[in-house]
N, CA, C and O atoms as a DFTB+ gen file, in Angstrom:
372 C
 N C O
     1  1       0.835      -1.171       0.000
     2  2       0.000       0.000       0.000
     3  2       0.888       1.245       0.000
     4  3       1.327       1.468       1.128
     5  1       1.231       2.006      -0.803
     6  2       1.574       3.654      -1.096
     7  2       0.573       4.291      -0.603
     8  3      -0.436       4.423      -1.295
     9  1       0.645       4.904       0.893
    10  2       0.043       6.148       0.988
    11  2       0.551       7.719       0.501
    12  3       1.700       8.080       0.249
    13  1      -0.855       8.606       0.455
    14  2      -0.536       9.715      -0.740
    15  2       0.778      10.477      -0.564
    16  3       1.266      11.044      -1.541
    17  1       1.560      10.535       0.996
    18  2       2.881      11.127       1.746
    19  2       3.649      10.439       0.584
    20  3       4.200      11.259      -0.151
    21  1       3.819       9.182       0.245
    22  2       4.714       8.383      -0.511
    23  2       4.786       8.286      -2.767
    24  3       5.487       7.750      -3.625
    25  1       3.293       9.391      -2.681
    26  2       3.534       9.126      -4.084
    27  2       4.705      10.040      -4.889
    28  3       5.338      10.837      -4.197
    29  1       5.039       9.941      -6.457
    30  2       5.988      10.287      -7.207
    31  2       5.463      11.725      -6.902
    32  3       6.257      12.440      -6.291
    33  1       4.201      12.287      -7.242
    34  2       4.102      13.554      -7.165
    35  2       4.647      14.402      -5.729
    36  3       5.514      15.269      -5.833
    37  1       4.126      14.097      -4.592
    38  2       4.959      14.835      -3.785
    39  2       6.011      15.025      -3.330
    40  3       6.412      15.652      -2.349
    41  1       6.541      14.358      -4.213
    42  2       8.404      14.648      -3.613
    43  2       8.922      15.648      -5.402
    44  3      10.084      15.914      -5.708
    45  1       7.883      15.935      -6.113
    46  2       8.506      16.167      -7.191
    47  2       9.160      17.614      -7.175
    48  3       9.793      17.921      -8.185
    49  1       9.073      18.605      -6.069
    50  2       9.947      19.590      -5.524
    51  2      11.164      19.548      -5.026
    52  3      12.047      20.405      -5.076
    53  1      11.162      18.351      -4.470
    54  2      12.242      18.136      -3.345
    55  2      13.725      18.528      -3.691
    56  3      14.500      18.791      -2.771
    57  1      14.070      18.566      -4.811
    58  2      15.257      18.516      -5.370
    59  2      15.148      20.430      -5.114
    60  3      15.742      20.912      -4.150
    61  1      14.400      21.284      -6.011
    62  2      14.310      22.911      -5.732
    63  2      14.298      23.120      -3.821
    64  3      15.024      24.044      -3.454
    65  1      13.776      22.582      -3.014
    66  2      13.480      22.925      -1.968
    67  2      14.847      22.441      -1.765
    68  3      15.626      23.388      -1.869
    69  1      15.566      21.105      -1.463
    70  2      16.620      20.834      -1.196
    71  2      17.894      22.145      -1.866
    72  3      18.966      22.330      -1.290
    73  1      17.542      22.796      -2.938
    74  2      18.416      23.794      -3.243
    75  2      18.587      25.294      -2.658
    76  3      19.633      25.934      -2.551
    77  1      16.973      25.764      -2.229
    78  2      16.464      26.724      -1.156
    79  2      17.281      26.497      -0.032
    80  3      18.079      27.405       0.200
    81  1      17.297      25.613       0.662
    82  2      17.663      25.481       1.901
    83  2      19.299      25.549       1.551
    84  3      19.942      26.402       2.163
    85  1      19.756      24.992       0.931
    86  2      21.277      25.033       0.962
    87  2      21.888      26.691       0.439
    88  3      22.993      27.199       0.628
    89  1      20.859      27.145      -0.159
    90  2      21.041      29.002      -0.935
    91  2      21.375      29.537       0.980
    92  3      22.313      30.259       1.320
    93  1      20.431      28.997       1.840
    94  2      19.991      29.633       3.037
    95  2      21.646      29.020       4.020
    96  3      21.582      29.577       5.116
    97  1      22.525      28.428       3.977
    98  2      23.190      27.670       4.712
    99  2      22.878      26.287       5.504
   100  3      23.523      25.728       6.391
   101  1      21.305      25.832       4.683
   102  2      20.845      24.938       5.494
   103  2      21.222      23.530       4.589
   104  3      21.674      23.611       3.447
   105  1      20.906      21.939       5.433
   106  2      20.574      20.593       4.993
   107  2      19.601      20.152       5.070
   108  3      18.840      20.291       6.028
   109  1      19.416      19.578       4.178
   110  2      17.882      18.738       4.160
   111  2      18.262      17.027       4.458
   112  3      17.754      16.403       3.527
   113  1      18.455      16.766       4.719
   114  2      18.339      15.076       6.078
   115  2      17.202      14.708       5.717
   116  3      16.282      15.394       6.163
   117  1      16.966      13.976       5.149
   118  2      15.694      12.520       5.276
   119  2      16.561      11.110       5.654
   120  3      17.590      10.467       5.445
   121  1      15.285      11.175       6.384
   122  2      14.924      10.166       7.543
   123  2      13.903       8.511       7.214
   124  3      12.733       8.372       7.570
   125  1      14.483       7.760       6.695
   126  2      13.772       6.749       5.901
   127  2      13.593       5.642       7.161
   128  3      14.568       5.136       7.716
   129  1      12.094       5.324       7.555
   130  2      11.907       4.646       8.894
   131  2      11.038       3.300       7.609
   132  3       9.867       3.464       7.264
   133  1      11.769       2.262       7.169
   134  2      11.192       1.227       6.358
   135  2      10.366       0.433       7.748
   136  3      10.704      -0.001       8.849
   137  1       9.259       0.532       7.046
   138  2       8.188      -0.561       7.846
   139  2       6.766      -1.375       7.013
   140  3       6.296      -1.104       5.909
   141  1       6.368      -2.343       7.915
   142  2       5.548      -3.044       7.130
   143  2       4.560      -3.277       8.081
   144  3       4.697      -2.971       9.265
   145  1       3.408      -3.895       7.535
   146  2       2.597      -4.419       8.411
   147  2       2.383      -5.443       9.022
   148  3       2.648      -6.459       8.380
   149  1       1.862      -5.645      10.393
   150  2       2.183      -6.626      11.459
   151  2       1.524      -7.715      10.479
   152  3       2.326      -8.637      10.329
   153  1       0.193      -7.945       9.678
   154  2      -0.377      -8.900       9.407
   155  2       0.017      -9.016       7.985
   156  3      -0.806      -9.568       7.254
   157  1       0.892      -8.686       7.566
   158  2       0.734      -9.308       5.770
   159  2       1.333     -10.311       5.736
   160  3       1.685     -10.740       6.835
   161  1       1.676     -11.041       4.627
   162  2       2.259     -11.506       3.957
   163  2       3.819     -11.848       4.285
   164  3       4.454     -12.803       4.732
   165  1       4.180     -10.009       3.623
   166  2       5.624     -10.437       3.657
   167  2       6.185      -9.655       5.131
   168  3       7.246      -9.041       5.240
   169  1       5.332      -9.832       6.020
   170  2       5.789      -9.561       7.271
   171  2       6.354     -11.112       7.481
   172  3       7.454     -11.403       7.951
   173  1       5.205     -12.152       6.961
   174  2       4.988     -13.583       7.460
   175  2       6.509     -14.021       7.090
   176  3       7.503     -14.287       7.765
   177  1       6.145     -13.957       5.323
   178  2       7.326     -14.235       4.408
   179  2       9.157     -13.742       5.122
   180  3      10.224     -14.338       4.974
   181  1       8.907     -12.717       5.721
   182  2      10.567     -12.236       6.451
   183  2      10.245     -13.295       7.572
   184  3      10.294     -14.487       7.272
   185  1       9.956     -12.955       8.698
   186  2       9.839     -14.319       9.394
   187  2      10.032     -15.609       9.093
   188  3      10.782     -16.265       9.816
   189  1       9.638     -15.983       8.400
   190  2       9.862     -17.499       7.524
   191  2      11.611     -17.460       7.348
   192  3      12.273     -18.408       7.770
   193  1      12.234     -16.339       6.723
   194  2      13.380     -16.187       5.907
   195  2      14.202     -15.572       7.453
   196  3      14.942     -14.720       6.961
   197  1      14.394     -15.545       8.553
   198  2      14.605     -15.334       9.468
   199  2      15.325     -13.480       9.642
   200  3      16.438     -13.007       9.874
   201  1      14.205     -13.029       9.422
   202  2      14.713     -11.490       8.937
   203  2      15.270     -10.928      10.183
   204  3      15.497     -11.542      11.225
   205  1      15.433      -9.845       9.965
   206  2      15.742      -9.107      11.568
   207  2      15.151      -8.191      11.465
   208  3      14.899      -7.699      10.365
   209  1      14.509      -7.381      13.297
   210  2      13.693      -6.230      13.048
   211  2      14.192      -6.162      14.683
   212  3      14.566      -6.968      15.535
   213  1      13.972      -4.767      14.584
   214  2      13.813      -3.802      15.685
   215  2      13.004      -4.680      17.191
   216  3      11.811      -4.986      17.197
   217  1      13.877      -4.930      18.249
   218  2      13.141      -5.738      18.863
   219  2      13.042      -4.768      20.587
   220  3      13.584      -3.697      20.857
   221  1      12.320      -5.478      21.315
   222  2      12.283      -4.692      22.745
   223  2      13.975      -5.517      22.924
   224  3      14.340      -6.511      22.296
   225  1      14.921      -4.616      24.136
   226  2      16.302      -5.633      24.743
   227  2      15.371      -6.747      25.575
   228  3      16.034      -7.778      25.691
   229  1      14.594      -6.824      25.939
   230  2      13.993      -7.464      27.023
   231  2      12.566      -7.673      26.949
   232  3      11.659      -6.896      26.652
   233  1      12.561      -9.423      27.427
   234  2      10.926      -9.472      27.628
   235  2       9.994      -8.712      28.376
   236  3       8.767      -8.749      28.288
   237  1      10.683      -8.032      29.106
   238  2       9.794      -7.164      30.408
   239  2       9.027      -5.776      29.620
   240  3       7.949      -5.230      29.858
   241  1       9.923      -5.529      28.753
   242  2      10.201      -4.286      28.468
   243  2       8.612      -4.160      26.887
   244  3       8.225      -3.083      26.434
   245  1       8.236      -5.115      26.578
   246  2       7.565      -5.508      25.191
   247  2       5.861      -5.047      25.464
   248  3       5.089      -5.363      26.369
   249  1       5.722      -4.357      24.518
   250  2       4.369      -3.741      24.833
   251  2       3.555      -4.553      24.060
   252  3       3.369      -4.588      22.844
   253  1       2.891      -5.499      25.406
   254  2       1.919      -6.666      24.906
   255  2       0.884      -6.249      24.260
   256  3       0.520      -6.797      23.220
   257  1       0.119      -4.970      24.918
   258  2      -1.152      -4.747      24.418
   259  2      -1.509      -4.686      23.045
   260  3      -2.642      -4.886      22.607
   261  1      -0.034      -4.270      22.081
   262  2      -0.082      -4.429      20.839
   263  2       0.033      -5.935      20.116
   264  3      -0.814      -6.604      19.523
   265  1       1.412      -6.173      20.412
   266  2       2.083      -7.904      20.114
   267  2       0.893      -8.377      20.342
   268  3       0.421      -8.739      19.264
   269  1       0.006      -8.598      21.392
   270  2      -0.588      -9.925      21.566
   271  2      -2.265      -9.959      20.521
   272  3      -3.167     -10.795      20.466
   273  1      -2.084      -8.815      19.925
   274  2      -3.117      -8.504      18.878
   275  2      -2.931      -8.997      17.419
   276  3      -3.609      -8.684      16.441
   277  1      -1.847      -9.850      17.484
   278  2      -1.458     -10.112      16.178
   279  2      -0.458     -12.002      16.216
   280  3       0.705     -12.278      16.508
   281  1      -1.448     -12.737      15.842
   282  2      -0.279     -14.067      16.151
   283  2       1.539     -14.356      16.065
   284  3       2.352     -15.022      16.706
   285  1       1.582     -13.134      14.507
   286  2       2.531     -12.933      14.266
   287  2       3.925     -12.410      14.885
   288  3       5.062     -12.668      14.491
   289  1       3.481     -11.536      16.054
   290  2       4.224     -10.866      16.736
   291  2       3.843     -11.266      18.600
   292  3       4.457     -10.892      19.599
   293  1       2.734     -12.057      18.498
   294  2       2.433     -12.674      20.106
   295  2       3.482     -13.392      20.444
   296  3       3.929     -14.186      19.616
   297  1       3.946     -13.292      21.422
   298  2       5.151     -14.181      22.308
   299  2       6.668     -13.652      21.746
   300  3       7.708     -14.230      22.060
   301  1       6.626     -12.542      20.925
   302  2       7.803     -11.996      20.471
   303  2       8.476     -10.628      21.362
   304  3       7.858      -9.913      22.150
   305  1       9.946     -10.521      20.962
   306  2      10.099      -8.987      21.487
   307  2      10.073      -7.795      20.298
   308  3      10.448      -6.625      20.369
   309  1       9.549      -8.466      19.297
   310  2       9.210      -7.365      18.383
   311  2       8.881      -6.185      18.146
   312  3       7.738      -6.237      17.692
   313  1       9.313      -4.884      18.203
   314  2       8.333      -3.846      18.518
   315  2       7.403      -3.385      17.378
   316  3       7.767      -2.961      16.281
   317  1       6.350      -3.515      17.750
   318  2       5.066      -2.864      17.118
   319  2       4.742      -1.784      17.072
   320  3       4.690      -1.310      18.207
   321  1       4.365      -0.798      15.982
   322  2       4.035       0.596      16.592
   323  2       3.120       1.112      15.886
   324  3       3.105       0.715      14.721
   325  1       2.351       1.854      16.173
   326  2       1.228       2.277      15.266
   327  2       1.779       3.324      14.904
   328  3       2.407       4.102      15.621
   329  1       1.474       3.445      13.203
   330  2       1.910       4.491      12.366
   331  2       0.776       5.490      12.127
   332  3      -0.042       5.590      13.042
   333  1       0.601       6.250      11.029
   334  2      -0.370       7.323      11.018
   335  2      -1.949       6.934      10.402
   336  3      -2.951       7.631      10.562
   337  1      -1.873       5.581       9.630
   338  2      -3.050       5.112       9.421
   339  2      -3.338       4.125      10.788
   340  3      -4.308       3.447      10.450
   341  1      -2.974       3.759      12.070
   342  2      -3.550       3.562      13.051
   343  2      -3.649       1.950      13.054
   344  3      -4.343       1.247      13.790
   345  1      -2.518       1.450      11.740
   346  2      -2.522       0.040      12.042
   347  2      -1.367      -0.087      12.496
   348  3      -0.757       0.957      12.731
   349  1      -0.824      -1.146      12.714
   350  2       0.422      -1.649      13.239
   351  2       0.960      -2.146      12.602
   352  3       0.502      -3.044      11.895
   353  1       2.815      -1.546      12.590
   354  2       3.782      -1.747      11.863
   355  2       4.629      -2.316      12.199
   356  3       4.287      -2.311      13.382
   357  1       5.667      -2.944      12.205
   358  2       7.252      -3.121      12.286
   359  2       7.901      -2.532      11.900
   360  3       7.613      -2.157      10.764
   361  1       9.573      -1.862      12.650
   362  2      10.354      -1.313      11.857
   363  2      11.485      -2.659      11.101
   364  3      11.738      -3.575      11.883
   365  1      12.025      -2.752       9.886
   366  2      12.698      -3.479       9.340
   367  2      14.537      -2.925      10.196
   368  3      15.040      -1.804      10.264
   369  1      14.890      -3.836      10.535
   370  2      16.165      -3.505      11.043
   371  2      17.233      -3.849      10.314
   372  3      18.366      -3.582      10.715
């Protein structure tokens, strides 16, 4: 799923704005946070393939109320996080 933040058209400035800011003494830094969703596919599919992701250090530490909403991530230290459409993601590590 491409949400509208992610299509070709809105970044089609970026390059002029990235030139603004540097006219000004400034940097433009992007920040690429790759994530997927707790229930697809190729959340399943990385799992299967023994991927790595962003985990709690500790079982204590793992915010069940999310994990345990999803088989995929129940009994894991996975961290889950809700992104801006309000489902739950993984970060890819």
């Amino acid at each position: 799923m491409i949400t509208a933040c992610c299509s070709l058209q809105s970044w089609s400035g970026l390059g002029d704005y990235a030139k603004e800011l540097h006219a000004k003494g400034m940097s433009l830094i992007l920040i690429l946070d790759p994530a997927i969703q707790v229930d697809s596919d190729a959340f399943n599919n990385a799992l299967q393939q023994k991927a790595s992701f962003i985990e709690w250090p500790q079982v204590d530490l793992v915010q069940n109320d999310i994990n345990k909403l999803y088989p995929l991530t129940n009994g894991t230290k996975v961290l889950a996080k809700t992104m801006r459409t309000l489902d739950h993601w993984i970060t890819v590590k």
